[in-house]
TORKETI-517689 format. One record per atom (N, C-alpha, C, CB): x, y, z. Coordinates in steps of 0.001 Angstrom, whole numbers, plus 500000, padded with zeros to 6 digits. Glycine has a CB too. Example, Ala and Ser with C-alpha at 12.3 -4.5 7.8 and 13.67 -1.06 7.14 Angstrom:
BEGIN
513190494310507800;512300495500507800;513200496700507800;511308495527509046;512850497750507080;513670498940507140;512900500030507870;514084499402505725;
***
This chain:
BEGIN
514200526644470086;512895526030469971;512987524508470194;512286526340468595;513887524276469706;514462522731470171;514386521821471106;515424522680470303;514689522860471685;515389522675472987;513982522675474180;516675524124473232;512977523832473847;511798523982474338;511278522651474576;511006524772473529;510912522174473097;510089520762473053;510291519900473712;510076520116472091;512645519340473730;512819517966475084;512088518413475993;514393517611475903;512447519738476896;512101520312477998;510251519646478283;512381522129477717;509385519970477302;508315519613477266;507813518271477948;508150519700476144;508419517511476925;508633515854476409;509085515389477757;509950515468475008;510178515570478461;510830515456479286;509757515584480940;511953516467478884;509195516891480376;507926517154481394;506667516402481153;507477518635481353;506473515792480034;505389515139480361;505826513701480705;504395515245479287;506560512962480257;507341512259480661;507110511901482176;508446512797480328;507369512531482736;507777512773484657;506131512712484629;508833514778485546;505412513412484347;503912513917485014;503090512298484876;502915515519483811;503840511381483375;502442510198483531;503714509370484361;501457509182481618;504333509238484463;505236507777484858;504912508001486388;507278507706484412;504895509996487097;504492509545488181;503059509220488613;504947510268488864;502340509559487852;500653509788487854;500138507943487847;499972510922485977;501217507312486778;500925506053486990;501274505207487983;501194505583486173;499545504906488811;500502503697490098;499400502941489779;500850504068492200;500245502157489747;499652500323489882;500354499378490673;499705499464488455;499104498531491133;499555497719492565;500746496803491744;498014496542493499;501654496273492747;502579495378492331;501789494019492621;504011495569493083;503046492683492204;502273491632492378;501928491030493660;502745490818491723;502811491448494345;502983490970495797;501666491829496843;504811491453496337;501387493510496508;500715493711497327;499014493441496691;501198495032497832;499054492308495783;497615492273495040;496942491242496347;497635491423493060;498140490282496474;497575489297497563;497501489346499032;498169488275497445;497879490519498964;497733491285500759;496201491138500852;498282493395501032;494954490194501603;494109489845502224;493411491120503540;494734488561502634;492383491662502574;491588492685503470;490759491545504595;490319493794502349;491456491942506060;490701491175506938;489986491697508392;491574490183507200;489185491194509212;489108491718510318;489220491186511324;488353492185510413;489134491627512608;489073491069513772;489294490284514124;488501491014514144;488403489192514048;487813487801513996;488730486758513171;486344487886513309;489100487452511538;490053486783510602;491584486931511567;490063487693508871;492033488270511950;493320487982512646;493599487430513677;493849488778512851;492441487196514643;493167486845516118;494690485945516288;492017485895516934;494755485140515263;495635484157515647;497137484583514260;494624482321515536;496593485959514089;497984486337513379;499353487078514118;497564487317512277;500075487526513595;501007488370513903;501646489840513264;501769487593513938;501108490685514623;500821491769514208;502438492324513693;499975492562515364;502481493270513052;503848493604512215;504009495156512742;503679493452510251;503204495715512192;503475497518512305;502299498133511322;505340498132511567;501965499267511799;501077499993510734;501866500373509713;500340501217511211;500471500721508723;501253501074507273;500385501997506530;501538499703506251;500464503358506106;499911504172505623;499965504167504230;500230505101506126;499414504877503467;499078505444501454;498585506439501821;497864504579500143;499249507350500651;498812509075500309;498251508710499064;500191510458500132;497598509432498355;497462510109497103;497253511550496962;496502509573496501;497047512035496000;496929513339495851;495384513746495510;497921513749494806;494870514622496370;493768515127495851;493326515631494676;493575515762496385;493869515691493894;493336515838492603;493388514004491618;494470517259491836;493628513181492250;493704511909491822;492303511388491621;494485511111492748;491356511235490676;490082510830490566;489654509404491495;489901510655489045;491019508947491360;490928507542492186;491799507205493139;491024506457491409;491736508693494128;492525508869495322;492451507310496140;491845510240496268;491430506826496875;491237505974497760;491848504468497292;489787506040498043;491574504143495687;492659503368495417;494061503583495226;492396502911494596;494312504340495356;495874504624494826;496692504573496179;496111506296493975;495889505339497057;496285505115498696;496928504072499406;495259505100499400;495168503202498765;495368501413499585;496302500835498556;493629500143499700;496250501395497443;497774500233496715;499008500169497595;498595500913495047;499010501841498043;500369502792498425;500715501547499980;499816505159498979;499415501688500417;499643501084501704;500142499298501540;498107501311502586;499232498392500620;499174497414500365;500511497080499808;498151497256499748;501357497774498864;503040497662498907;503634497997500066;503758498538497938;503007498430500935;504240498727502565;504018497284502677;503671499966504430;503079496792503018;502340495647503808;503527494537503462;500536495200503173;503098494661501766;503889492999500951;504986493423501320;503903492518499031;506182494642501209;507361494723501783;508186494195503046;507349495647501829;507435494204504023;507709493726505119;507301492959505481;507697494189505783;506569492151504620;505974490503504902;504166490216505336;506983489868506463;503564491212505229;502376490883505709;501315489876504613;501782492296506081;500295489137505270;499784488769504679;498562489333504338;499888487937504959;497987490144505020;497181490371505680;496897492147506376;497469489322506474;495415492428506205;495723494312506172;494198494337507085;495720495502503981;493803495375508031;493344496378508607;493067497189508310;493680496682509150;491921497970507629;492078499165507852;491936499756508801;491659499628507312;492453500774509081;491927501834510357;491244503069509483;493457502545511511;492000503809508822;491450504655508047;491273504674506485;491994505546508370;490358504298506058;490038502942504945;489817504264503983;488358501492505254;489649505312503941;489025506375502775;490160507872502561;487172507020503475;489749507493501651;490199509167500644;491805509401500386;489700510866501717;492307510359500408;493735510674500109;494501510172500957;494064511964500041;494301509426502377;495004508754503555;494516508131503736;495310509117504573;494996506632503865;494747505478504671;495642505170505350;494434504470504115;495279504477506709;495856503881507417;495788501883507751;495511504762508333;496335501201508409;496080500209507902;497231499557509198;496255500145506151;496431498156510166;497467496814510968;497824496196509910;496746495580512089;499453495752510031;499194494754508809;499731493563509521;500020495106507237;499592492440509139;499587491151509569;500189490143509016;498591490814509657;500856489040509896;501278488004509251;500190486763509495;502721487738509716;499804486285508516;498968484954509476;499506483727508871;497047484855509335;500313483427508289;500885482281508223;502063482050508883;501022482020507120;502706483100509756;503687482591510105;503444482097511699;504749483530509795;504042480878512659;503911480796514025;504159482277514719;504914479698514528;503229482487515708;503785483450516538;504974483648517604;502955483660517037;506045484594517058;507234484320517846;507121483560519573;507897485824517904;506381484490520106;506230484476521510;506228483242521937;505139485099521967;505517482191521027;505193481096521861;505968479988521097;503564480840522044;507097479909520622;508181479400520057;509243479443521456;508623480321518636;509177480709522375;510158480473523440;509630479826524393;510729481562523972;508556479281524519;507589478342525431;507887476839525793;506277478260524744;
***
């Protein structure tokens, strides 16, 4: 019977630590922008977020998911492409840094 309960404990354990996502600090300041805001940035790579459909607050949990790719690899700056529900997609951007290209100029 003991032994039942860690097993339990152990299982609920796993179910909130993964259930809990919260944005980090870095992808809080990733800058929702468009068009017009990037022209003069530098584009990086797309960056996707899942959540799970049963997540009440799928569409945030997504763009957090995505918004930590972003801060990982340096972006300042985000796109959506597919802005809703259990998938987003997302350009992400640098805009403070010079653009390589025209450094070899």
């Amino acid at each position: 019977m003991k032994r039942l309960s860690a097993a339990i404990w152990i299982v609920a354990l796993c179910a909130v630590a993964c259930g809990a996502k919260s944005v980090g600090p870095s992808a809080v300041r990733i800058h929702d922008g468009d068009e017009a805001e990037l022209k003069d940035c530098t584009f990086l790579q797309k960056v996707e977020g899942t959540a799970s459909a049963s997540d009440s607050q799928a569409e945030i949990h997504a763009k957090h998911d995505a918004k930590a790719q972003a801060a990982a690899i340096g972006a300042t700056d985000i796109k959506w492409i597919v802005p809703c529900c259990t998938y987003v997609e997302a350009d992400a951007y640098r805009c403070d840094a010079p653009d390589l290209a025209r450094l070899d100029d």
